[in-house]
TINULO-245516 format. One record per residue: residue number from 1; residue in one letter; x, y, z of N, C-alpha, C, O in turn. Coordinates in pm, whole numbers, plus 50000, padded with zeros to 5 digits. Layout:
# TINULO-245516
i=NUM&aa=a&nu=X&nv=Y&nw=Z&cau=X&cav=Y&caw=Z&cu=X&cv=Y&cw=Z&ou=X&ov=Y&ow=Z
...
***
This chain:
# TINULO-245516
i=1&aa=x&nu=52383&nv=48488&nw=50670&cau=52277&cav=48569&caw=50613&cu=52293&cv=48713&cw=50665&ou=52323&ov=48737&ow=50782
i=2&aa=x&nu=52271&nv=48809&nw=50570&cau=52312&cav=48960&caw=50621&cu=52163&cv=49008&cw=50682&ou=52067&ov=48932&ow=50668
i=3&aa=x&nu=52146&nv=49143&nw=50753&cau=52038&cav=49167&caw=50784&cu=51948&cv=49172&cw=50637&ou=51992&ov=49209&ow=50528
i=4&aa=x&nu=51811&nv=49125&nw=50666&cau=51713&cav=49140&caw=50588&cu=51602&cv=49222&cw=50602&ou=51534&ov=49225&ow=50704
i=5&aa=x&nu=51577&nv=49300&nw=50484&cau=51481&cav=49438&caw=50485&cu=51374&cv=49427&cw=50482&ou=51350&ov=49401&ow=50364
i=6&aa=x&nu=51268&nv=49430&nw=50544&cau=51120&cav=49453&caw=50511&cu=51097&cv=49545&cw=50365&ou=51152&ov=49654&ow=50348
i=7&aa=x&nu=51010&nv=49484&nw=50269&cau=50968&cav=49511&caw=50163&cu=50850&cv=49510&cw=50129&ou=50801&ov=49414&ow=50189
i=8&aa=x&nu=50750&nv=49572&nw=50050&cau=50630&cav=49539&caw=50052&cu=50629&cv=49520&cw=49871&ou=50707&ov=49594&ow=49810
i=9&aa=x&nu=50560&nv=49443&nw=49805&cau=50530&cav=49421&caw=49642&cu=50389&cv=49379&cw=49636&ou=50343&ov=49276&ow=49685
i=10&aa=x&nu=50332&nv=49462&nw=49576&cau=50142&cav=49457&caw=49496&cu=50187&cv=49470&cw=49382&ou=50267&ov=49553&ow=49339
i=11&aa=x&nu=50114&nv=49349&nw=49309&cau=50114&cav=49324&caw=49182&cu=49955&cv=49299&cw=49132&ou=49868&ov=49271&ow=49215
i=12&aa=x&nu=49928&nv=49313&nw=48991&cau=49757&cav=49301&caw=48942&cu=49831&cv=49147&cw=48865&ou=49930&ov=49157&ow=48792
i=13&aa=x&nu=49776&nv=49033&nw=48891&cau=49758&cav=48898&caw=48811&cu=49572&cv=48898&cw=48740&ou=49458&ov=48916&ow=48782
i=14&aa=x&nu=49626&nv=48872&nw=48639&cau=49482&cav=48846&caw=48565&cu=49511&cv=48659&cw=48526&ou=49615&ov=48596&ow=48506
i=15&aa=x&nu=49370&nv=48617&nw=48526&cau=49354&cav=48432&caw=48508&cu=49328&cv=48454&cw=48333&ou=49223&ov=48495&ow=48283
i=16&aa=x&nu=49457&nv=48411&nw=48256&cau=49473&cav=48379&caw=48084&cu=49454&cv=48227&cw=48078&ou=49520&ov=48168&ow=48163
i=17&aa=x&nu=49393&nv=48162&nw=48012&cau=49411&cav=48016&caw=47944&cu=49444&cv=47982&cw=48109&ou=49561&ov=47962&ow=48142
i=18&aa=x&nu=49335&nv=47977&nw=48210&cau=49386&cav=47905&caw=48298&cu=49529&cv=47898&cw=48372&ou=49596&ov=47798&ow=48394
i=19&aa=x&nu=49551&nv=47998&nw=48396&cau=49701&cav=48003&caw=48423&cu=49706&cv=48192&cw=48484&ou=49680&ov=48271&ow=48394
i=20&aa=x&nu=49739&nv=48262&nw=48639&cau=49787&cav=48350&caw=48681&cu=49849&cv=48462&cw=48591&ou=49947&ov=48405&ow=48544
i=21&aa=x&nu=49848&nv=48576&nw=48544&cau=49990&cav=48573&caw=48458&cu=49988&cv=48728&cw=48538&ou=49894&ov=48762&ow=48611
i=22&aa=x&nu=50110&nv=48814&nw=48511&cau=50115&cav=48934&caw=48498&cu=49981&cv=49042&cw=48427&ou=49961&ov=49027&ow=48307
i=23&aa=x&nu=49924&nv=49112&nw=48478&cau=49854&cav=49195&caw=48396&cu=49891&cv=49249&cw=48287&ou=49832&ov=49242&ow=48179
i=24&aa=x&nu=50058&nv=49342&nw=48328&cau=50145&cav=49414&caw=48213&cu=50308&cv=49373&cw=48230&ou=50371&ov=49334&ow=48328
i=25&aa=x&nu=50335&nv=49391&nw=48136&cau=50493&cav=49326&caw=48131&cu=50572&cv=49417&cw=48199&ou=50688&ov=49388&ow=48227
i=26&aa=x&nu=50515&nv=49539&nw=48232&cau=50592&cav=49656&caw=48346&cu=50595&cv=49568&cw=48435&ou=50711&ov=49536&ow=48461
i=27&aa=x&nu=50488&nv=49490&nw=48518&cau=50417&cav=49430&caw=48674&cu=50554&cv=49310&cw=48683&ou=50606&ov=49257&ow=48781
i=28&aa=x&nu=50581&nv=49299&nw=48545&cau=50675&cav=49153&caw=48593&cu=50842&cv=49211&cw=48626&ou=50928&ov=49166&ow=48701
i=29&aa=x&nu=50842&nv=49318&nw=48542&cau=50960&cav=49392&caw=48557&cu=51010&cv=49434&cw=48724&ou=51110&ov=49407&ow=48790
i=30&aa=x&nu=50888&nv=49513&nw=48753&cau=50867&cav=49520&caw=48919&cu=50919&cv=49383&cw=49011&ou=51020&ov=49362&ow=49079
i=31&aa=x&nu=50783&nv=49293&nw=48976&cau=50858&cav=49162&caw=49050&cu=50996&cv=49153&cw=49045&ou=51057&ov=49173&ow=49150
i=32&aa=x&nu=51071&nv=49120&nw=48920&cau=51206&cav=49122&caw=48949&cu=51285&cv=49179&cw=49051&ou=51355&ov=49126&ow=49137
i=33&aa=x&nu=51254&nv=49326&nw=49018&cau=51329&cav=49422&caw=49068&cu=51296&cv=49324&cw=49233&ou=51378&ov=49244&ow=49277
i=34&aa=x&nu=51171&nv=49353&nw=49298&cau=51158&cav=49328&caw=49443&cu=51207&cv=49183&cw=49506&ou=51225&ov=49162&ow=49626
i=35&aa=x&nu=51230&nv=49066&nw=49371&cau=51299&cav=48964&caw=49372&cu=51451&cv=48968&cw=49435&ou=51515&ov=48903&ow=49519
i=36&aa=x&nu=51466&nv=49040&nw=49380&cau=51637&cav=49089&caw=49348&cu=51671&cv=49152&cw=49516&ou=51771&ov=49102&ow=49566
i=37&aa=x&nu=51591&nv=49265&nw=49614&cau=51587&cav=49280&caw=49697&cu=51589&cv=49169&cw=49841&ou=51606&ov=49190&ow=49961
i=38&aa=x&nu=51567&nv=49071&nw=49777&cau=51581&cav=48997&caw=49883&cu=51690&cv=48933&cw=49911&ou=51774&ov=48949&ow=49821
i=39&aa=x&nu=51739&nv=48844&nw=50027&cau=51811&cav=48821&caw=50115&cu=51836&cv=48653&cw=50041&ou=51738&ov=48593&ow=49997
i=40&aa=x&nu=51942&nv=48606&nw=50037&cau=51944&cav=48435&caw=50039&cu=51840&cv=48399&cw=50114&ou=51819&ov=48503&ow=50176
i=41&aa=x&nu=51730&nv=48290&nw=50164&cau=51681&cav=48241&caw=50233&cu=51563&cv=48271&cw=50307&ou=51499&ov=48202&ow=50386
i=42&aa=x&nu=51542&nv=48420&nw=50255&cau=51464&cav=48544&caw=50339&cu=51311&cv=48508&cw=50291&ou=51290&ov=48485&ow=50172
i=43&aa=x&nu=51211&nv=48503&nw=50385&cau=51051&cav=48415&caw=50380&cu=50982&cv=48529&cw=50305&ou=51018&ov=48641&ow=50341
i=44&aa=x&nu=50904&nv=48524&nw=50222&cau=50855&cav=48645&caw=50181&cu=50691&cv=48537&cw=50213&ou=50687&ov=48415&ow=50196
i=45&aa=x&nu=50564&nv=48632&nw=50264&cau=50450&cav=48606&caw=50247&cu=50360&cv=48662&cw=50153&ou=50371&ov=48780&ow=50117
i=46&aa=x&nu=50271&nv=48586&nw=50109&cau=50196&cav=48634&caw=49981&cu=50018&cv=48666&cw=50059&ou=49958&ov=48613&ow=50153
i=47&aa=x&nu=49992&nv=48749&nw=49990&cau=49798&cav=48782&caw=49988&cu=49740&cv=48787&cw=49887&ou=49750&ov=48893&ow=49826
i=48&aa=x&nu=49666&nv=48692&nw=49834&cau=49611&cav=48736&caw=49704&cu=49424&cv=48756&cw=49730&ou=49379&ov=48690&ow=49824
i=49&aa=x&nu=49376&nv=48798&nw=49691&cau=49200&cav=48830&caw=49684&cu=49162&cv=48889&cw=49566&ou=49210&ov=48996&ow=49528
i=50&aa=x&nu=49056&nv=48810&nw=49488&cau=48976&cav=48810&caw=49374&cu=48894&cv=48979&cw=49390&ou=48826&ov=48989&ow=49492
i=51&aa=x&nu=48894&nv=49043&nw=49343&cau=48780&cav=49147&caw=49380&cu=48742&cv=49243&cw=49228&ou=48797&ov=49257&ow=49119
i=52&aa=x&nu=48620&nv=49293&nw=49289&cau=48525&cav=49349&caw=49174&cu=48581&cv=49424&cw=49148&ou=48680&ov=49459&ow=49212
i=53&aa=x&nu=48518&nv=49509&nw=48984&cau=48621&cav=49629&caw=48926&cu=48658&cv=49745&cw=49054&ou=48760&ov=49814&ow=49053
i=54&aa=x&nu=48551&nv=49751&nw=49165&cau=48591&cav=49952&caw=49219&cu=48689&cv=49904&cw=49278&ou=48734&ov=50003&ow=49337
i=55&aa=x&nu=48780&nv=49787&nw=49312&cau=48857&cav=49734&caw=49416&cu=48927&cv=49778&cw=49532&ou=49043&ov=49754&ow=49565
i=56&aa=x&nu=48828&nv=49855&nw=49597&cau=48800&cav=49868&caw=49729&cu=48895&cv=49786&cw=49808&ou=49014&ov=49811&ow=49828
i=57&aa=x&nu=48829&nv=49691&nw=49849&cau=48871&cav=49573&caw=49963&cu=49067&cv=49568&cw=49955&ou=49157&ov=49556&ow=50038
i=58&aa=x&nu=49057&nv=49587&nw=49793&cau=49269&cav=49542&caw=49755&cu=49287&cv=49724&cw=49847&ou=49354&ov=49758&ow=49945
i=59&aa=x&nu=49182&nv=49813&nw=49745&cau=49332&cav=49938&caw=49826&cu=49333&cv=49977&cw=49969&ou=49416&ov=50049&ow=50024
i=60&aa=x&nu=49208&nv=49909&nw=50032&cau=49217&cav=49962&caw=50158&cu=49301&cv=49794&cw=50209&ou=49337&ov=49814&ow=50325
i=61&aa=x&nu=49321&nv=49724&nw=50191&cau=49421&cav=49614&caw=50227&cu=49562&cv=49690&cw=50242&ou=49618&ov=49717&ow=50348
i=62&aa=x&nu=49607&nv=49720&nw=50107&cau=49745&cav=49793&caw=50088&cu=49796&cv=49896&cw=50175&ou=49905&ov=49897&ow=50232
i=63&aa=x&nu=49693&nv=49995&nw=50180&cau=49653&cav=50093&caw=50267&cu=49712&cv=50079&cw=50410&ou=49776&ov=50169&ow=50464
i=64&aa=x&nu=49684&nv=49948&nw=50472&cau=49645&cav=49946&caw=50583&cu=49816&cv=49873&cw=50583&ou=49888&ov=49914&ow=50674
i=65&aa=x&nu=49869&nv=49781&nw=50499&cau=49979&cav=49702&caw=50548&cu=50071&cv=49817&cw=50521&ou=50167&ov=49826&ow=50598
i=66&aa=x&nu=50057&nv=49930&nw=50401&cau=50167&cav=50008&caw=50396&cu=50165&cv=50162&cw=50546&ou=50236&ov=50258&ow=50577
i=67&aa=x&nu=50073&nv=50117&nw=50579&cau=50066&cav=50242&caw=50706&cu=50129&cv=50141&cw=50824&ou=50218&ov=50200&ow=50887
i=68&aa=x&nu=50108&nv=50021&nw=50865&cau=50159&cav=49919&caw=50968&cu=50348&cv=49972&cw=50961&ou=50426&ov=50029&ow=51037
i=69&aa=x&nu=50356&nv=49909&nw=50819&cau=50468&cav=49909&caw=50739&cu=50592&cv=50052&cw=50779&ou=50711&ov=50046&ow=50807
i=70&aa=x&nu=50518&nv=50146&nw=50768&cau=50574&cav=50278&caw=50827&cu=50591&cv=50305&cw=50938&ou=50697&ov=50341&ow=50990
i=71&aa=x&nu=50476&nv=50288&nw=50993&cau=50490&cav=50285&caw=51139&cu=50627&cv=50248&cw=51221&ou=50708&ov=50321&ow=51277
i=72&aa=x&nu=50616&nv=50079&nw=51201&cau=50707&cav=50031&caw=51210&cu=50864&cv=50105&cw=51185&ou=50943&ov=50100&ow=51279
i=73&aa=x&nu=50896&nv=50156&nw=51087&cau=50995&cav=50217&caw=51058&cu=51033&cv=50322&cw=51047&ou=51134&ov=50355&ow=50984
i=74&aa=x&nu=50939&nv=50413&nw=51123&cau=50948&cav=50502&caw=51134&cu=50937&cv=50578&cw=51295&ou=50985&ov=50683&ow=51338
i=75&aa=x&nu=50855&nv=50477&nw=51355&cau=50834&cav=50468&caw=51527&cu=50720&cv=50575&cw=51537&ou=50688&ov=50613&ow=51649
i=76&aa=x&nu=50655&nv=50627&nw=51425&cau=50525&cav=50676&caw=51442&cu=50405&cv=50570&cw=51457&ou=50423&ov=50458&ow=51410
i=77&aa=x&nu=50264&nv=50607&nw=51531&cau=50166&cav=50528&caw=51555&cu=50098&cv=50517&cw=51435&ou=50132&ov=50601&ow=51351
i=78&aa=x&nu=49998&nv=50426&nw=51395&cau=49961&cav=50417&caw=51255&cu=49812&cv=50523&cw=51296&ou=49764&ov=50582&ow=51200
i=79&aa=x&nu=49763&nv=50539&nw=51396&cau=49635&cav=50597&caw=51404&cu=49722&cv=50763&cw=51366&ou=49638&ov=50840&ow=51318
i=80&aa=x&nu=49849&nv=50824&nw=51377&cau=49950&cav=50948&caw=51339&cu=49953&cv=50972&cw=51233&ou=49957&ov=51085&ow=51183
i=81&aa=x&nu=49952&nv=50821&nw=51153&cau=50001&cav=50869&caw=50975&cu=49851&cv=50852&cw=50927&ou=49808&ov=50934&ow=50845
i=82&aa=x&nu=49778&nv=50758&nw=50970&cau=49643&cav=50794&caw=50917&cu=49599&cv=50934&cw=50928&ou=49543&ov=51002&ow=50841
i=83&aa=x&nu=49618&nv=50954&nw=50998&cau=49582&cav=51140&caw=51035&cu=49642&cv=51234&cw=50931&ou=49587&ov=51329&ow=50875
i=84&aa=x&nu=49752&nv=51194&nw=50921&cau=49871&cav=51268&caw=50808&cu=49820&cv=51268&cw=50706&ou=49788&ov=51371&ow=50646
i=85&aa=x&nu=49796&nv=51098&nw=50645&cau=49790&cav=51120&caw=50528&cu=49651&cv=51143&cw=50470&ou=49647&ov=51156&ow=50348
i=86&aa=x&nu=49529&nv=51149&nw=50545&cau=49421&cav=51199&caw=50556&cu=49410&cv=51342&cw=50526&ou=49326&ov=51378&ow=50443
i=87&aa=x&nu=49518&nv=51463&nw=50609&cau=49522&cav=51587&caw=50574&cu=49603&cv=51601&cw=50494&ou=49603&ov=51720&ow=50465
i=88&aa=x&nu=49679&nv=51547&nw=50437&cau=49774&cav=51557&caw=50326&cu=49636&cv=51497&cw=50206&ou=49669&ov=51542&ow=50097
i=89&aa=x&nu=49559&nv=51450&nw=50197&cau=49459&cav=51415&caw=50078&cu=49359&cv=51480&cw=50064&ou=49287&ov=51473&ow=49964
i=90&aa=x&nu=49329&nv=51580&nw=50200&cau=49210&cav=51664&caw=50183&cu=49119&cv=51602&cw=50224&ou=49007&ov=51640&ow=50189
i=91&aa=x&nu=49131&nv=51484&nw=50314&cau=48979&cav=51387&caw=50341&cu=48940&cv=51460&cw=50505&ou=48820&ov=51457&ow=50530
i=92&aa=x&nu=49026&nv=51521&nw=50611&cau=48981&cav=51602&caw=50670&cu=48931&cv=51738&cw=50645&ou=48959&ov=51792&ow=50538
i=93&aa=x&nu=48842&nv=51813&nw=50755&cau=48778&cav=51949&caw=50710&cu=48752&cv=52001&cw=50908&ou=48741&ov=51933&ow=51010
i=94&aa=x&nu=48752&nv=52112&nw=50887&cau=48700&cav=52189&caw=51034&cu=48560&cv=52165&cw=51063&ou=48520&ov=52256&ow=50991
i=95&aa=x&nu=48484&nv=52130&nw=51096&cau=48328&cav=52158&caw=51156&cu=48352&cv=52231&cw=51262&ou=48458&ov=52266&ow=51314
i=96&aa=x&nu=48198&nv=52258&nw=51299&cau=48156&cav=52344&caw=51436&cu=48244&cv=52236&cw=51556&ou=48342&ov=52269&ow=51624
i=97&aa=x&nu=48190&nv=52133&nw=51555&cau=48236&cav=52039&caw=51651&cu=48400&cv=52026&cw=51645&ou=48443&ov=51963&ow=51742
i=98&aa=x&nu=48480&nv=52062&nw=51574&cau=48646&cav=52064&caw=51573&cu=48642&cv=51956&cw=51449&ou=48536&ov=51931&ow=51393
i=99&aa=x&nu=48795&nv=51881&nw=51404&cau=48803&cav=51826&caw=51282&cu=48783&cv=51729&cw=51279&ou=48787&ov=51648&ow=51372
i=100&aa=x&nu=48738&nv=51701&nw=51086&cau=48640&cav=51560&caw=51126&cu=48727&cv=51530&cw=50971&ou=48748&ov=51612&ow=50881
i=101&aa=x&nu=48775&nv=51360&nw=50979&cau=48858&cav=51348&caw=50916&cu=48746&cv=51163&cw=50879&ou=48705&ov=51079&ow=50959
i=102&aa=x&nu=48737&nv=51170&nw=50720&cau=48670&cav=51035&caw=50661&cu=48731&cv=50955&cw=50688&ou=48854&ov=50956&ow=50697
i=103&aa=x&nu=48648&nv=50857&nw=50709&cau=48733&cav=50671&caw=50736&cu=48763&cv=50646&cw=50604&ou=48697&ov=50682&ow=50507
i=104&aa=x&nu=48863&nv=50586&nw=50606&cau=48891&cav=50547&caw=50474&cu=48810&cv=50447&cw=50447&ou=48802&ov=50410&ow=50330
i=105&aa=x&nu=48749&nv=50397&nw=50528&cau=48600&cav=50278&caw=50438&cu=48516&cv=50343&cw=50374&ou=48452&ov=50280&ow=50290
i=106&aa=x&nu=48491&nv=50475&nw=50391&cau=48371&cav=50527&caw=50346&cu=48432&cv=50608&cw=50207&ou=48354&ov=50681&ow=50146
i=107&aa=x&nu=48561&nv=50595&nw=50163&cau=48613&cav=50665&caw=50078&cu=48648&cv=50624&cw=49943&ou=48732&ov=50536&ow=49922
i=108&aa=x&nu=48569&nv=50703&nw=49827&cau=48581&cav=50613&caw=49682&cu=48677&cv=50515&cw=49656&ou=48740&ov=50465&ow=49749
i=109&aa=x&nu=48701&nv=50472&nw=49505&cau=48822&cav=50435&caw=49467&cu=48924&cv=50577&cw=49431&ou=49047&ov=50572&ow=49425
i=110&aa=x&nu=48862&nv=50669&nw=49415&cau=48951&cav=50760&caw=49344&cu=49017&cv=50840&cw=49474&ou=49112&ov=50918&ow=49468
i=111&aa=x&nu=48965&nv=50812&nw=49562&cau=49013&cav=50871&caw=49717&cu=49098&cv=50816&cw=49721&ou=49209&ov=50858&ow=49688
i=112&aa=x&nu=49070&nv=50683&nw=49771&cau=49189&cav=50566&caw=49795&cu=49284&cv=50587&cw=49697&ou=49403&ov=50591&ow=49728
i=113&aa=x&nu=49255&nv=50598&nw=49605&cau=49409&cav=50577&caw=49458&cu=49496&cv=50713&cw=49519&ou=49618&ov=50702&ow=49530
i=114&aa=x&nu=49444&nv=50812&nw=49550&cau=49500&cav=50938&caw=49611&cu=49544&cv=50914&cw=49746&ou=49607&ov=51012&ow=49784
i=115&aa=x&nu=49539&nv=50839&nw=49821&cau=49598&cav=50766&caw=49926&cu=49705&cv=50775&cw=49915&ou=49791&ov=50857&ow=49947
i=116&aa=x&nu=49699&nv=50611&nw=49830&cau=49759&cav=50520&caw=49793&cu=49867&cv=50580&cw=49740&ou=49973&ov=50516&ow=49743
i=117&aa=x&nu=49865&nv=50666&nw=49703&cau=50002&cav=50745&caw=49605&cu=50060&cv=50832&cw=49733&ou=50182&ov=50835&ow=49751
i=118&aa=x&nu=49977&nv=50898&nw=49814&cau=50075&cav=50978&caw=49893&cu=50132&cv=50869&cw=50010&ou=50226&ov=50899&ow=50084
i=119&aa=x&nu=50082&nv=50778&nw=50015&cau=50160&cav=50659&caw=50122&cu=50301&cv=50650&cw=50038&ou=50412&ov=50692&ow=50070
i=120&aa=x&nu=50267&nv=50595&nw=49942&cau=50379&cav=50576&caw=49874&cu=50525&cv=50664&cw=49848&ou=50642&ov=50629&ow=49864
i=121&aa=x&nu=50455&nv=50810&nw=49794&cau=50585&cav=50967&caw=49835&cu=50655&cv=50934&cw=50001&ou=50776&ov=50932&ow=50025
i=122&aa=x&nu=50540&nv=50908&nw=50104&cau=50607&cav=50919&caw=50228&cu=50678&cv=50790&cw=50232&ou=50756&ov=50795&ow=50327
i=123&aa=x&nu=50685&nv=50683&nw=50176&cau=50741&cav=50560&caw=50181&cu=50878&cv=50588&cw=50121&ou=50985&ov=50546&ow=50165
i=124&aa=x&nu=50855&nv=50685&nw=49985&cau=50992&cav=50739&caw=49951&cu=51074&cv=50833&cw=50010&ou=51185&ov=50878&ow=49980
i=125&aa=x&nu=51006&nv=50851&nw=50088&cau=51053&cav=51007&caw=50201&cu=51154&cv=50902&cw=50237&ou=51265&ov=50909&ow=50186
i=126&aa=x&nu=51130&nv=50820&nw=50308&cau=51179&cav=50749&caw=50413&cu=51271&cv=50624&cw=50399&ou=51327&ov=50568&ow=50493
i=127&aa=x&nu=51280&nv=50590&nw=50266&cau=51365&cav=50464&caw=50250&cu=51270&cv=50363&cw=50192&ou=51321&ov=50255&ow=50164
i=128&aa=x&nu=51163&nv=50375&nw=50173&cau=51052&cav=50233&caw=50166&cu=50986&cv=50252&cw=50051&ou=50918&ov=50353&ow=50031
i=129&aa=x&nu=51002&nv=50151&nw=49963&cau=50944&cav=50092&caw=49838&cu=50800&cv=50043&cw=49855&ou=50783&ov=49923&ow=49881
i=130&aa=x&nu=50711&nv=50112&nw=49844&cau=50606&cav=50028&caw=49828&cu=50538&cv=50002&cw=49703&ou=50444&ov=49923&ow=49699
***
């Protein structure tokens, strides 16, 4: 077995006639592709969670495994890139008291989707597909 790469794949499944499926036939295309990335024999783990339309709970999930994810491979601390990618989104600001930067719990969906996309540029910075 050759070395094997850490990968990360989020996909949207919607429940048709009782049955999982792809949301869009792009989503299955993806799978492939991240199929294809793997190793003979190589364990891949799955997360799945049901959640309401603002789906919160999924992007701050993603959020959080694709900042671990970097970290890791990059030998920066994840409390570093949270910081980063916080001022890279505009969710920090100066106060009197010095800078005050939003939790990402307290931050829309449309925040998070703006995250979520600049995790992703720095994932491409760096070698990593998310």
């Amino acid at each position: 077995m050759t070395d094997q790469k850490n990968n990360i794949f989020s996909i949207k499944l919607v429940k048709k006639n009782g049955k999982l499926v792809h949301k869009t036939d792009a989503s299955f295309g993806m799978f492939m592709d991240f199929v294809d990335t793997l190793e003979e024999g190589q364990v891949v783990e799955g997360f799945f969670e049901a959640f309401a339309d603002n789906g919160t709970n999924a992007q701050l999930a993603k959020i959080h495994v694709c900042l671990k994810q970097l970290a890791t491979d990059t030998g920066n601390s994840v409390s570093d890139l949270k910081k980063e990618v916080k001022s890279r989104c505009g969710l920090c600001w100066d106060t009197p008291d010095g800078e005050y930067c939003k939790s990402f719990a307290d931050c829309s969906k449309e925040e998070l989707a703006l995250v979520i996309e600049e995790v992703k540029q720095i994932g491409d910075m760096v070698g990593i597909i998310f």
